[in-house]
C-alpha angles and dihedrals in degrees: 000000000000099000087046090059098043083048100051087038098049093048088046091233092151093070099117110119121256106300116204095045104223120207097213116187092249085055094058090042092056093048094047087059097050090056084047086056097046083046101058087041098241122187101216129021125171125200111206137179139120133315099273098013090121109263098140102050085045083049089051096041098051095038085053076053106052098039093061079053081070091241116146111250139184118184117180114195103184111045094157093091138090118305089242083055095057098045087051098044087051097037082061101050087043087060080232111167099247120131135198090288098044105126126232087256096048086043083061089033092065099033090070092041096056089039089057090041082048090045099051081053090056091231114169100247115200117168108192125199117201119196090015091171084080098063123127122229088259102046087056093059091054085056090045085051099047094043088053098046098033126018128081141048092329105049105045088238139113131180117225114195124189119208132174104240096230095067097037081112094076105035123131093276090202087069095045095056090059096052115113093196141009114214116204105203095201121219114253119276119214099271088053088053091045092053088046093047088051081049106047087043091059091044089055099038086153097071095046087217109193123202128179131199088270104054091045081048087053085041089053091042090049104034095055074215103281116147106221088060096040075053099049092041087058097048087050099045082049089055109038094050088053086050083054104039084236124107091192118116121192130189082258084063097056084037093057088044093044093060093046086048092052 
């Protein structure tokens, strides 16, 4: 079992996302308060939380949401690129009229044009950044520039930045200080593991994966409760009992998949 687990670990072959998707309560709180944001019209608000809590599949699930509500969203996964990069990759997703020559000028040229067209129309406008711990220095201008021109009461938009917790020091503090709330997404309790587990085991019901108390104890104590490696213990365990013809899986299980994780 062992030499099954290093193997899938090490070739990073559990890298599916968490299936299947859990609503936690501190997933639903989180989401209650960004709608409470979007409602108020704020102007900033940051999602936080540590690194594998779940803030970018909350980030993909909502924004799905909100967009069949017909509002207008831009969400922006990678902001730790060039300035140039950034305009282009917004401009797209704002269905702005910009082409392969459009010029980082133009790019911003035609940004502001579609949010005021977008505005006039009275679309809800949210820009979401995810990772925003990555930004460059001039990234974080543009969205200085956009939250003062056009986000708040008046413009229909809000900007919504995700950033790990751990690295919220050293965060551009201009940004911070605009910021009209700061959401904590929490990591999951054991009741919330135990629920997922029920869960995870009806969604496989092909690998009969059998987990006790003790071994979603183990899950919890291991985990720290973050969802992406409660996910990951649970593929492997998956993996490593049919390799076994077992569905049985013990605290020594998590704790074997545990050292190859770490």
């Amino acid at each position: 079992m062992l030499a099954l687990v290093r193997y899938a670990s090490s070739l990073q072959l559990i890298v599916a996302p968490m299936s299947p998707f859990f609503e936690s309560p501190a997933y639903l709180e989180a989401v209650a308060r960004l709608e409470y944001a979007l409602e108020r019209h704020d102007r900033v608000a940051i999602l936080t939380g540590v690194l594998g809590c779940g803030k970018t599949t909350l980030l993909e699930k909502w924004t799905s949401t909100l967009r069949r509500r017909g509002a207008v969203v831009a969400y922006l996964r990678t902001p730790g690129t060039f300035e140039h990069d950034f305009l282009w990759e917004l401009a797209i997703q704002l269905k702005a009229n910009v082409g392969l020559a459009t010029t980082p000028p133009e790019l911003w040229f035609q940004i502001r044009e579609q949010l005021t067209a977008y505005a006039l129309e009275q679309r809800q406008i949210v820009i979401v950044v995810d990772h925003i711990e990555e930004i460059t220095r001039e990234t974080a201008d543009v969205l200085l520039t956009l939250v003062r021109l056009h986000c708040g009461t008046d413009t229909e938009a809000s900007l919504i930045l995700s950033v790990d917790s751990q690295q919220l020091q050293t965060f551009d503090t201009r940004l911070l200080k605009l910021a009209d709330l700061k959401i904590e997404l929490e990591a999951w309790n054991s009741e919330d593991i135990a629920q997922y587990t029920a869960a995870y085991q009806a969604a496989h019901p092909e690998a009969n994966l059998s987990l006790d108390s003790a071994a979603v104890e183990a899950v919890s104590r291991y985990s720290e409760g973050l969802p992406r490696v409660i996910s990951q213990i649970l593929d492997l365990s998956r993996l490593a009992m049919s390799a076994e013809d077992s569905p049985t899986v013990t605290p020594a299980t998590v704790e074997a998949i545990r050292q190859e994780l770490l």
